[in-house]
C-alpha positions in Angstrom: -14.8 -44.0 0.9 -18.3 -43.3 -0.5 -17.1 -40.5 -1.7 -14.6 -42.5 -3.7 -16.8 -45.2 -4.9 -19.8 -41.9 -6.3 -16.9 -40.4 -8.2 -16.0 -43.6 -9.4 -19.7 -44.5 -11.0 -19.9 -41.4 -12.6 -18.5 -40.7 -16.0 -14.8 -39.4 -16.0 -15.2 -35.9 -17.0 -18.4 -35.4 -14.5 -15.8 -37.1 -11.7 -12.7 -34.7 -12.8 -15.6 -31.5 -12.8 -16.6 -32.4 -9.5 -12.6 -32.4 -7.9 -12.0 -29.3 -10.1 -15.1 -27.8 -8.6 -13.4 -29.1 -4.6 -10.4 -27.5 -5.4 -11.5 -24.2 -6.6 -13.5 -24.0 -3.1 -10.1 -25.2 -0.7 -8.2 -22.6 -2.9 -11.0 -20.2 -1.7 -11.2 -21.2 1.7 -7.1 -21.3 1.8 -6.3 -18.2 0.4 -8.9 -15.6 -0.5 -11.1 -16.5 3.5 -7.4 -15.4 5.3 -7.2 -12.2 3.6 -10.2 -10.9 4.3 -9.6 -11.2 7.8 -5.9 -9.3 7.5 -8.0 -6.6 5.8 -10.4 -6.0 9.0 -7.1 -6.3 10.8 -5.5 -3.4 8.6 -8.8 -1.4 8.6 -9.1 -1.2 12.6 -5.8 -0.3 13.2 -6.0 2.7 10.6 -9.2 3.7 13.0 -7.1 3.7 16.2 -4.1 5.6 14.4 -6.8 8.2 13.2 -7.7 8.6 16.7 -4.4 8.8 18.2 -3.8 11.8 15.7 -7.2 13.1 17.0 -6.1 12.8 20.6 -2.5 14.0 19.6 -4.3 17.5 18.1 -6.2 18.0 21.2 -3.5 17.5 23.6 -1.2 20.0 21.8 -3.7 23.0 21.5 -4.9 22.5 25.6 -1.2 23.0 26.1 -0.9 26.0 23.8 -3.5 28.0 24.8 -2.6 27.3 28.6 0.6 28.8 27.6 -1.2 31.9 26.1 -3.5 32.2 29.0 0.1 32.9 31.3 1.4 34.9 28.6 -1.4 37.3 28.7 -1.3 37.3 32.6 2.1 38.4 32.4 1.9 41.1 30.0 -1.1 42.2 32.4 1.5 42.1 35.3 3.9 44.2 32.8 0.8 47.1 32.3 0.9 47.3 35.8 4.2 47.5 36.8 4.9 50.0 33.7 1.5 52.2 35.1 2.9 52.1 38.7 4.3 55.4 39.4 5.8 54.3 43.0 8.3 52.4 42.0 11.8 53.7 40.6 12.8 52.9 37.6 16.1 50.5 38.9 13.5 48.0 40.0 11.0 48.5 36.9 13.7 47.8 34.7 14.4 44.4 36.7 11.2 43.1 36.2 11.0 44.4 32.5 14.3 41.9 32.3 12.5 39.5 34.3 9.1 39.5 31.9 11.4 39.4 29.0 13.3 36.1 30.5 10.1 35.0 30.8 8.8 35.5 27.6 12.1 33.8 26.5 11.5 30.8 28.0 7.6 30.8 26.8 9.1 31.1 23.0 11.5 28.1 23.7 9.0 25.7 25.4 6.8 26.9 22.2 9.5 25.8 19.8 10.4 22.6 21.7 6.6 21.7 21.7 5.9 22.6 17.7 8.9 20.8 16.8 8.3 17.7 19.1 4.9 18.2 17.7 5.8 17.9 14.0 8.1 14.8 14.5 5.2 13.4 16.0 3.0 14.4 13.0 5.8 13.3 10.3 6.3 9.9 12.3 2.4 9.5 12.0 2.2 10.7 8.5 5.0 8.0 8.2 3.2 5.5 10.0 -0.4 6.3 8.2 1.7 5.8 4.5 3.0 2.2 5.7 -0.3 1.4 6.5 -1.6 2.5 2.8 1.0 0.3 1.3 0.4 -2.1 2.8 -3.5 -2.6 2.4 -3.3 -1.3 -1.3 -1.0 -4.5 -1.6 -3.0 -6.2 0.3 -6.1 -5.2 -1.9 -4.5 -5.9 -4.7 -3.1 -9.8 -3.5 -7.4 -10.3 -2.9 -8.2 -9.1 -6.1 -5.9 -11.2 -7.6 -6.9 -14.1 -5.8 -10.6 -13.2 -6.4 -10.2 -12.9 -10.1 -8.3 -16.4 -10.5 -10.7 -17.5 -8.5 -13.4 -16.3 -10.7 -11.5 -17.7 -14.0 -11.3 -21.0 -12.1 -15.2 -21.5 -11.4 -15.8 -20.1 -15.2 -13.3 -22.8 -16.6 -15.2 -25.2 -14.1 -18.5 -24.7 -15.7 -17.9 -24.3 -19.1 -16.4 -28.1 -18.5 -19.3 -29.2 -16.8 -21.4 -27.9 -19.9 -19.2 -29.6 -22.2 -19.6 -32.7 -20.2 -23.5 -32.3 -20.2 -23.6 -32.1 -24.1 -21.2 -34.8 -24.2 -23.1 -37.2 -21.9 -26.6 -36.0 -24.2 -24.6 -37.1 -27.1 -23.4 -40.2 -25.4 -26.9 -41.0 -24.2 -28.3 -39.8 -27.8 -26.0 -42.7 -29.5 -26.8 -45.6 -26.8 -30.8 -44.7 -27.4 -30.4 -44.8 -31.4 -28.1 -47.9 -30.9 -30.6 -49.6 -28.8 -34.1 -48.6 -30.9 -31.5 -49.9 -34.0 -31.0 -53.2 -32.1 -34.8 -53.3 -30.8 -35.5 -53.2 -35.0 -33.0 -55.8 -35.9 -34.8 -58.5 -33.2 -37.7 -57.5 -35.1 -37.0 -58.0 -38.4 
């Protein structure tokens, strides 16, 4: 209620600044103050997608180079068999087809994994472009906000400047009205 009865006492254009002035700052509070907070929000969950993808890489090339390491160790196992001279050849054909079955097998885990791999990559890539829209629209709503915002406090205090040269004139006219009177009692 005091509030009431200050806004009352003042002149009209200083008490319709002054609620200008209050709304402009609940505007703020109630629209640009939420955003910013959706923004963090946006921010920290592009961080943890960026290191899922980090974590996603790592995992991927442990499991390919463990496949390489076997690879290798069967291709040794291949040199030895081929440089063994006491077995016939019946059974070093067998495991020739045996190390080629194998090798089959290592080429179709290889080509399940790259292309389990790169739908995981396109659904990130997928995921990681949502995520841009979404805080470039987001940006852009804040900026927007901002801006008006900015307009609003502008517009607020070229009207309180107006007011002040109004109440000077005011106040200017009441003082030469009064020194006027004061001269009139005198004469």
């Amino acid at each position: 209620m005091d509030i009431l009865t200050s806004l009352a006492s003042n002149p009209l254009p200083t008490s319709i600044a002054v609620v200008i002035a209050i709304a402009a700052l609940l505007g703020y509070y109630f629209f640009v103050i939420p955003m910013m907070d959706e923004h963090k929000i946006l921010k920290e969950k592009a961080a943890q997608l960026e290191d899922t993808i980090e974590r996603m890489r790592g995992g991927s090339d442990t499991k390919f180079q463990t496949e390489l390491v076997s690879i290798e160790a069967a291709l040794n196992a291949l040199r030895v068999i081929l440089s063994d001279g006491a077995l016939d050849r019946t059974q070093k054909f067998k495991q020739l087809e045996a190390f080629v079955a194998s090798v089959g097998t290592y080429q179709d885990s290889d080509r399940h994994l790259s292309s389990s791999l790169q739908q995981q990559i396109d659904e990130i890539s997928r995921s990681l472009q949502e995520i841009i829209v979404v805080t470039q629209s987001t940006a852009a709503g804040s900026r927007v906000r901002e801006e008006s915002v900015d307009r609003l406090f502008t517009e607020v205090n070229r009207n309180m400047q107006h007011i002040n040269e109004k109440q000077s004139q005011i106040l200017g006219a009441l003082l030469g009205m009064g020194r006027i009177q004061d001269r009139n009692r005198g004469i």
